[in-house]
PADO-307464 format. One record per atom (N, C-alpha, C): residue in one letter; x, y, z; atom name; residue number from 1. Coordinates in steps of 0.05 Angstrom, whole numbers. Layout:
# residues N
<A,<X,Y,Z>,CA,NUM>;
...
END
This chain:
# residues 149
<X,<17,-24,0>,N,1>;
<X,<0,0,0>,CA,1>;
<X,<18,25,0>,C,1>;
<X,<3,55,-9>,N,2>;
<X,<21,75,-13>,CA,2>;
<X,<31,78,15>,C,2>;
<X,<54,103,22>,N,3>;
<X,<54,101,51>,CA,3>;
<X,<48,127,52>,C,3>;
<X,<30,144,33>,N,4>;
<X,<10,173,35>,CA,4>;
<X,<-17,159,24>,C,4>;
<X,<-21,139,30>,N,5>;
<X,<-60,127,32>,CA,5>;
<X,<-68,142,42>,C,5>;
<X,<-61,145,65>,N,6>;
<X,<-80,160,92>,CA,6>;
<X,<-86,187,81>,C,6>;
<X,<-59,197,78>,N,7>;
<X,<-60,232,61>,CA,7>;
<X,<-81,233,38>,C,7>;
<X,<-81,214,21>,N,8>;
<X,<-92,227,-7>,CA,8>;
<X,<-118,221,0>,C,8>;
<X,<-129,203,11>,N,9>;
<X,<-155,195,15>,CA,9>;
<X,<-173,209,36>,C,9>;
<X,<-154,227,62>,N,10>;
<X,<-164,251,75>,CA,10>;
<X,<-170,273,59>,C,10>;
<X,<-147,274,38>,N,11>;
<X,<-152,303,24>,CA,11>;
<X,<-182,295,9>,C,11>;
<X,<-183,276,-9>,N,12>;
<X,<-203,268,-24>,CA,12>;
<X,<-232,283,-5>,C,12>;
<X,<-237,269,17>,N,13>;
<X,<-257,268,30>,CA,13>;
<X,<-261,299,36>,C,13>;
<X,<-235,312,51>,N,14>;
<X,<-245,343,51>,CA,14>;
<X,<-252,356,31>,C,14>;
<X,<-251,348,7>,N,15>;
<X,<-246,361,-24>,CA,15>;
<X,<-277,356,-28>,C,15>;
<X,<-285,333,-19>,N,16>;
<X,<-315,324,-26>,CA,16>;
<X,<-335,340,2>,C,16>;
<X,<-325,347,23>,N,17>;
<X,<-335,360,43>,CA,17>;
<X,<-343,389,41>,C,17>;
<X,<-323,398,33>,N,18>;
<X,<-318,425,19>,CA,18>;
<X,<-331,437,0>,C,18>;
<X,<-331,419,-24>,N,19>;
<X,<-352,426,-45>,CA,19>;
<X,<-379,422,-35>,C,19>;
<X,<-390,397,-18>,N,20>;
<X,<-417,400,-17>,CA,20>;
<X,<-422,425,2>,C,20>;
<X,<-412,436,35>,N,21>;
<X,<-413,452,35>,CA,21>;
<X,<-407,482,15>,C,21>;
<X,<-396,489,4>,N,22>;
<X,<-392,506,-23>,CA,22>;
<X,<-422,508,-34>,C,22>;
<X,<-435,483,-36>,N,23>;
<X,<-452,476,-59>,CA,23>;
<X,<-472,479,-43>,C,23>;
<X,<-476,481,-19>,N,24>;
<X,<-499,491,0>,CA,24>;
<X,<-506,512,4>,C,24>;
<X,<-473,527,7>,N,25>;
<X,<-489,561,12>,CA,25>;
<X,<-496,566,-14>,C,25>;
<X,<-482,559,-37>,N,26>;
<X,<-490,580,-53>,CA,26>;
<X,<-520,582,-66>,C,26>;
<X,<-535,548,-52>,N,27>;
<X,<-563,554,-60>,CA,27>;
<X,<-579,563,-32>,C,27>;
<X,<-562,581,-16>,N,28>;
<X,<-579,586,12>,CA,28>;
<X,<-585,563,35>,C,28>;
<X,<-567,539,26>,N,29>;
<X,<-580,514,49>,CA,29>;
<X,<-550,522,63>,C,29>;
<X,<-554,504,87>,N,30>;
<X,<-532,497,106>,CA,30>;
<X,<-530,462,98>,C,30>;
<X,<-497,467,105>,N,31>;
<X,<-494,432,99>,CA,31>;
<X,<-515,413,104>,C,31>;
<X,<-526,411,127>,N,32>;
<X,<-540,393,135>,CA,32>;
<X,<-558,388,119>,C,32>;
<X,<-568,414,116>,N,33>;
<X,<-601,415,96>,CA,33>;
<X,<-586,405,67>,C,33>;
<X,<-566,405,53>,N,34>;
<X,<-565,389,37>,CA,34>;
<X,<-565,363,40>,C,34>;
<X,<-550,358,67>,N,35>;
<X,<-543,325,67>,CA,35>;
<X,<-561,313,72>,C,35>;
<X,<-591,322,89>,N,36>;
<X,<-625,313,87>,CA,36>;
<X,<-631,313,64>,C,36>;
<X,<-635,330,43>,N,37>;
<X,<-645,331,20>,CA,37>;
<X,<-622,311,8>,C,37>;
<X,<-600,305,5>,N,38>;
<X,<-593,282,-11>,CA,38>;
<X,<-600,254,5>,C,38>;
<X,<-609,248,27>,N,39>;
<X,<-623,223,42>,CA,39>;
<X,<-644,220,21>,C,39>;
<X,<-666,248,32>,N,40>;
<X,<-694,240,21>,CA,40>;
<X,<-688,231,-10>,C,40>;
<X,<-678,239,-29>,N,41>;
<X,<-678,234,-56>,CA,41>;
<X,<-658,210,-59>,C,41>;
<X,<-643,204,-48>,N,42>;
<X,<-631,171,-48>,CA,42>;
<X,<-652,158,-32>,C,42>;
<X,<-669,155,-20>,N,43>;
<X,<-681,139,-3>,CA,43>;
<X,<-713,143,-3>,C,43>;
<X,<-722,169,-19>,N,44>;
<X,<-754,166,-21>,CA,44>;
<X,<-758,185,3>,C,44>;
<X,<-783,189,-1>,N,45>;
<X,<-801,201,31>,CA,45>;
<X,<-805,184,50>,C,45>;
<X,<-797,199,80>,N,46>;
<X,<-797,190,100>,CA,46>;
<X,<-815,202,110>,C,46>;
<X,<-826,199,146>,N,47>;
<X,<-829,218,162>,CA,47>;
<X,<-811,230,179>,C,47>;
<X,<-821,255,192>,N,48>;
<X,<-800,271,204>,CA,48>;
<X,<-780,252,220>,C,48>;
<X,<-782,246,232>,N,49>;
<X,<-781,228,259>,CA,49>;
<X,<-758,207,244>,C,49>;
<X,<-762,193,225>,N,50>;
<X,<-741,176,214>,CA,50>;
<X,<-722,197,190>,C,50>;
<X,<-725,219,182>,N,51>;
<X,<-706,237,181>,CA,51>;
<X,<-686,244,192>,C,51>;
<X,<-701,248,214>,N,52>;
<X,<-684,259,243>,CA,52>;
<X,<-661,240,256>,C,52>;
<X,<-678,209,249>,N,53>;
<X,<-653,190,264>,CA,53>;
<X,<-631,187,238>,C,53>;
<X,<-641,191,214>,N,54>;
<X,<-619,190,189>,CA,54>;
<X,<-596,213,190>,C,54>;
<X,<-605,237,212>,N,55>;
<X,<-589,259,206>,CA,55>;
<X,<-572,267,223>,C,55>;
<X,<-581,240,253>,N,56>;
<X,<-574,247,277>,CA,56>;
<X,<-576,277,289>,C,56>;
<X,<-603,294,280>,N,57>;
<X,<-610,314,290>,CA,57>;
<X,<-632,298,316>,C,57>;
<X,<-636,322,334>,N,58>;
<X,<-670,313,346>,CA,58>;
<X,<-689,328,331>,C,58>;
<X,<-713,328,346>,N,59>;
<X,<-740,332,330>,CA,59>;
<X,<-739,367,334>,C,59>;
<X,<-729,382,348>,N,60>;
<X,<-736,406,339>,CA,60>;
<X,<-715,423,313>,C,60>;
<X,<-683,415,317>,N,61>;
<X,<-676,420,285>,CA,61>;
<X,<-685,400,260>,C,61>;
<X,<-697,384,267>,N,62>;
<X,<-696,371,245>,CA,62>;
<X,<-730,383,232>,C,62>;
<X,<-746,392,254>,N,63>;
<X,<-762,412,240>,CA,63>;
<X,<-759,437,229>,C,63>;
<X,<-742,452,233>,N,64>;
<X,<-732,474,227>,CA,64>;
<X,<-723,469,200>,C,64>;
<X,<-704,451,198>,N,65>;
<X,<-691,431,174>,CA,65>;
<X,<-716,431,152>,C,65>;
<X,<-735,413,161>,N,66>;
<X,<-758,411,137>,CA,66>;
<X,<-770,440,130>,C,66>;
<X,<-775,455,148>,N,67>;
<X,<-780,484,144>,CA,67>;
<X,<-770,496,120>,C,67>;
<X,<-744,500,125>,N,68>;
<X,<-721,513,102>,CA,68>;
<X,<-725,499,77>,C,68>;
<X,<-724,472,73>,N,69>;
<X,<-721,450,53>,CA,69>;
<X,<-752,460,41>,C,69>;
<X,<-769,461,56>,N,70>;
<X,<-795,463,44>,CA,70>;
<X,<-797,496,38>,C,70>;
<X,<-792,515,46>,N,71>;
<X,<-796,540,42>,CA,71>;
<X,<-774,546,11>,C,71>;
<X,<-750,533,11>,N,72>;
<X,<-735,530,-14>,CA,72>;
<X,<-752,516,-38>,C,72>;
<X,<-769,503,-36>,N,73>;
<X,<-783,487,-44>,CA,73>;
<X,<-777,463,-58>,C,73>;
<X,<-755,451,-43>,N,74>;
<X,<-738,429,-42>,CA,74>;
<X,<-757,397,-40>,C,74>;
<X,<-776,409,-16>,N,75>;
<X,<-784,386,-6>,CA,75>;
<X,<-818,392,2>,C,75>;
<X,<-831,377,7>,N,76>;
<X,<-865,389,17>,CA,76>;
<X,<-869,365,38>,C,76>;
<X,<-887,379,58>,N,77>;
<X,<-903,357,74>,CA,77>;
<X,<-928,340,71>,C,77>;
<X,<-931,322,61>,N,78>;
<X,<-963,310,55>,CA,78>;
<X,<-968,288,77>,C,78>;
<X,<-997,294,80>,N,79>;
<X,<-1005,268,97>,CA,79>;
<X,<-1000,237,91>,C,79>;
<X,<-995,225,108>,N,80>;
<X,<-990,195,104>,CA,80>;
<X,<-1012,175,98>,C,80>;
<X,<-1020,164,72>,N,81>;
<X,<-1042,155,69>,CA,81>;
<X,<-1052,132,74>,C,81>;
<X,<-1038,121,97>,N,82>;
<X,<-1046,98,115>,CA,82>;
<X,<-1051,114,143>,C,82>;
<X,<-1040,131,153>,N,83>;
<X,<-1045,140,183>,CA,83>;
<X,<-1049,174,172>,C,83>;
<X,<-1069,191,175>,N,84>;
<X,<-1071,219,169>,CA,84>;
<X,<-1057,230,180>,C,84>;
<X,<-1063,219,212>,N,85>;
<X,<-1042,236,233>,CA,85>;
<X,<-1017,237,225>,C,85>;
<X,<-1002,226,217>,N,86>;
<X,<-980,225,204>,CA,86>;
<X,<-975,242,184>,C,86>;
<X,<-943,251,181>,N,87>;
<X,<-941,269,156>,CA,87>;
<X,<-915,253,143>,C,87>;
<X,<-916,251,119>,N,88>;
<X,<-889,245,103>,CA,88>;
<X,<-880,270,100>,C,88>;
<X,<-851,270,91>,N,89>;
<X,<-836,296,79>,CA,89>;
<X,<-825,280,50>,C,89>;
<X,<-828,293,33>,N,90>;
<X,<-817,278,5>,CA,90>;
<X,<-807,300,-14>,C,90>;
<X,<-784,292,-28>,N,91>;
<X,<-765,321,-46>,CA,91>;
<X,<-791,324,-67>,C,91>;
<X,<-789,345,-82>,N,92>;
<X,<-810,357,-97>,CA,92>;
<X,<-781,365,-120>,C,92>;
<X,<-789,337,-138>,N,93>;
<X,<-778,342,-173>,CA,93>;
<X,<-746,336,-165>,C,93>;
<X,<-736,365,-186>,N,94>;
<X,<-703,358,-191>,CA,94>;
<X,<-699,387,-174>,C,94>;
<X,<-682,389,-154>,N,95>;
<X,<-669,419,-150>,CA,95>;
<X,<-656,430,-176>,C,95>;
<X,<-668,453,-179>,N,96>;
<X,<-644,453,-206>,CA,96>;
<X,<-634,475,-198>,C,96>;
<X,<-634,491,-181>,N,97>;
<X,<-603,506,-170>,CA,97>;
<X,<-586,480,-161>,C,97>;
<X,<-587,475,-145>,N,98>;
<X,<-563,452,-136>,CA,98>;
<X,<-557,445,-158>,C,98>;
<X,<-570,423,-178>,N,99>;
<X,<-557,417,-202>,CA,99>;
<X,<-539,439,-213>,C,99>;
<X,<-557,465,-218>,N,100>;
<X,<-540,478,-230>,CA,100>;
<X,<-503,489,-220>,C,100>;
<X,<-507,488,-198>,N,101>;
<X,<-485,492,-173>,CA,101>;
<X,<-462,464,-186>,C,101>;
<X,<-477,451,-178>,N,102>;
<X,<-457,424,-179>,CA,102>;
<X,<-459,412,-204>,C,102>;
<X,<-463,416,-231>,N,103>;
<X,<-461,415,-252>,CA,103>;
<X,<-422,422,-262>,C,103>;
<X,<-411,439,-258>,N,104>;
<X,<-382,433,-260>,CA,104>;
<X,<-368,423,-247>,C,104>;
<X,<-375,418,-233>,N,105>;
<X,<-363,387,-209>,CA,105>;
<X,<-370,362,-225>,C,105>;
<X,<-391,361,-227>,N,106>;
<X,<-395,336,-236>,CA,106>;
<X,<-389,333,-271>,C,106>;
<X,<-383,354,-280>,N,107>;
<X,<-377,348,-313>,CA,107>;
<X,<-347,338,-313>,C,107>;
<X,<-324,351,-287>,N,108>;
<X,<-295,343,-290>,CA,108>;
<X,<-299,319,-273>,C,108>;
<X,<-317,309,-257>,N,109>;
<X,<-318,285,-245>,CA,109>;
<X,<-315,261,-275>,C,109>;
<X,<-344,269,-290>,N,110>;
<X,<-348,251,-307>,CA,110>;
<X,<-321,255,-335>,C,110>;
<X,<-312,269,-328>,N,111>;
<X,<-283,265,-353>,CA,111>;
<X,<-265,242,-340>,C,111>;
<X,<-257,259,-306>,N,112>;
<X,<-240,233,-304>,CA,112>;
<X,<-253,200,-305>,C,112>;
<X,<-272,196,-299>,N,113>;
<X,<-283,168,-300>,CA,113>;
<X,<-279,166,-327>,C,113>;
<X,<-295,189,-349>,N,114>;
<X,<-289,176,-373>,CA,114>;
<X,<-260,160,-394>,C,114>;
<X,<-245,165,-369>,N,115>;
<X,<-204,161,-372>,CA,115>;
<X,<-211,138,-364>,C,115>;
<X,<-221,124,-341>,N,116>;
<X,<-222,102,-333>,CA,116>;
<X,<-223,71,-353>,C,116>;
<X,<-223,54,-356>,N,117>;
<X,<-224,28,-358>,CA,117>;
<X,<-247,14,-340>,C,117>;
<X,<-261,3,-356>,N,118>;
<X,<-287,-17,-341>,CA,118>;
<X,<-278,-34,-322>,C,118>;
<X,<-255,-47,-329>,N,119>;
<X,<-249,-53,-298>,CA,119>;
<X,<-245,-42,-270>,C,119>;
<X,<-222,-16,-276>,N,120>;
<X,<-214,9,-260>,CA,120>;
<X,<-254,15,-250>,C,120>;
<X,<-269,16,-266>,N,121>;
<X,<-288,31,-260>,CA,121>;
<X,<-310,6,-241>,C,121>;
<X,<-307,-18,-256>,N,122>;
<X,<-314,-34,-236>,CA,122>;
<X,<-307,-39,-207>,C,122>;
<X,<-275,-34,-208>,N,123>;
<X,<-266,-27,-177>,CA,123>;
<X,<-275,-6,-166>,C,123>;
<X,<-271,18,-170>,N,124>;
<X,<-281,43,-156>,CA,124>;
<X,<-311,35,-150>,C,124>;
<X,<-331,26,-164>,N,125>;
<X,<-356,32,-161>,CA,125>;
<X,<-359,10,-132>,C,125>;
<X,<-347,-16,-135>,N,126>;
<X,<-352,-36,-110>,CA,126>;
<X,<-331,-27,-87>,C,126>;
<X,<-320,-7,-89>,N,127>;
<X,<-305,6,-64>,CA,127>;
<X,<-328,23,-58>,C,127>;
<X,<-344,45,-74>,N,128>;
<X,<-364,62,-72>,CA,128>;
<X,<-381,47,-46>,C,128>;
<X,<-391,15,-58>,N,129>;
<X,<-418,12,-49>,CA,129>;
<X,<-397,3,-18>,C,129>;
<X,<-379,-16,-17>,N,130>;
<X,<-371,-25,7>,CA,130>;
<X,<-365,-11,24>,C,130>;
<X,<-351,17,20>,N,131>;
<X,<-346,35,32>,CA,131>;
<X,<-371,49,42>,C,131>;
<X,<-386,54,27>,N,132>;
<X,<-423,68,33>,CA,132>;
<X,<-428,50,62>,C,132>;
<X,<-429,20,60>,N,133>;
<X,<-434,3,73>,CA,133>;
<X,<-423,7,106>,C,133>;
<X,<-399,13,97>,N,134>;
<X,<-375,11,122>,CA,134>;
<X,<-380,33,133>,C,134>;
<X,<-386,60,132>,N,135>;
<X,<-390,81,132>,CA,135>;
<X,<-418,83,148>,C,135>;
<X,<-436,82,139>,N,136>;
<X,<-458,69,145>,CA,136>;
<X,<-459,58,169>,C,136>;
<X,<-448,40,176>,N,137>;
<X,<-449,10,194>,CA,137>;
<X,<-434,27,228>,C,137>;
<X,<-413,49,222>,N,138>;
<X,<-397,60,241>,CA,138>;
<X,<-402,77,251>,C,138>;
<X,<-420,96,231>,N,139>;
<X,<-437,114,247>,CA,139>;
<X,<-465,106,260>,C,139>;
<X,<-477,79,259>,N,140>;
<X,<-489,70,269>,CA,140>;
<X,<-490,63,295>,C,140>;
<X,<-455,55,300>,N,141>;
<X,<-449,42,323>,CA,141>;
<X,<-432,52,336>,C,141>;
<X,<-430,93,328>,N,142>;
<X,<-422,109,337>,CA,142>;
<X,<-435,122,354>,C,142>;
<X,<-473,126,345>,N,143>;
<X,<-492,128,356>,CA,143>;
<X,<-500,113,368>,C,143>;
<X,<-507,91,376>,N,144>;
<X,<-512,68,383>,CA,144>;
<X,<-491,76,419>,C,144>;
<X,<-465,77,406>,N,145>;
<X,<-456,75,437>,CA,145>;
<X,<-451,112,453>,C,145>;
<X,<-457,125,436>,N,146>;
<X,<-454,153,450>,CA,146>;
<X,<-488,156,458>,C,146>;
<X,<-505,141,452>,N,147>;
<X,<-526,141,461>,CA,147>;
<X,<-539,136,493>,C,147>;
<X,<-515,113,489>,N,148>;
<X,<-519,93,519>,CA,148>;
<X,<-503,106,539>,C,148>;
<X,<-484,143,530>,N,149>;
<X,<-481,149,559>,CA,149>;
<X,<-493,169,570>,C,149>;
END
């Protein structure tokens, strides 16, 4: 292995931290409120409540959160049509400021992939998902035990 892994793969991640914050203010959200709005649209409509445990917010920013998202008109609240009492929150269409924001990010993203090799690209993409996975799994059982003190 390299013996700057650690280095290039920190920079990577702040580089990707950076831009999405970047890519937040400039459509008026705060990080967070993007990183909700990219849940709901990888994952569908939720209710508040299972938002909130996806964002590790509690229930009063994470209303505030749908507030903004919905007043941007990112996202809307509709009733749940198995329980009324209930409200879903679900994204509404394509953001197309954000697109438009992250549209030159993602055109030099898609050059370098397009340099790639199907295999090269087969590796990165099953690092993508395993890594998603691993990632996933740590912050679970990051919460999980900062919970229990």
């Amino acid at each position: 292995m390299r013996s700057d892994a650690s280095q290039v793969y920190r920079r990577y991640l702040s580089a990707v931290m950076l831009h999405g914050h970047a890519s937040a203010r400039a459509c008026g959200l705060g990080a967070t409120d993007l990183y909700a709005l990219n849940i709901l649209q990888l994952s569908g409509a939720m209710t508040p409540g299972e938002l909130a445990e996806r964002t590790g917010l509690t229930t009063g920013p994470t209303t505030r959160l749908i507030d903004r998202l919905e007043q941007a008109g990112y996202v809307r609240r509709v009733p749940d049509a198995g329980d009324r009492r209930k409200i879903i929150v679900e994204p509404v269409g394509k953001p197309l400021e954000l697109d438009r924001v992250m549209t030159p990010a993602r055109q030099k993203i898609g050059e370098i992939l397009g340099g790639c090799t199907p295999e090269q690209l087969d590796a990165l993409f099953d690092y993508f998902t395993r890594a998603a996975q691993a990632y996933q799994e740590a912050a679970e059982q990051l919460r999980d035990d900062t919970a229990g003190h």
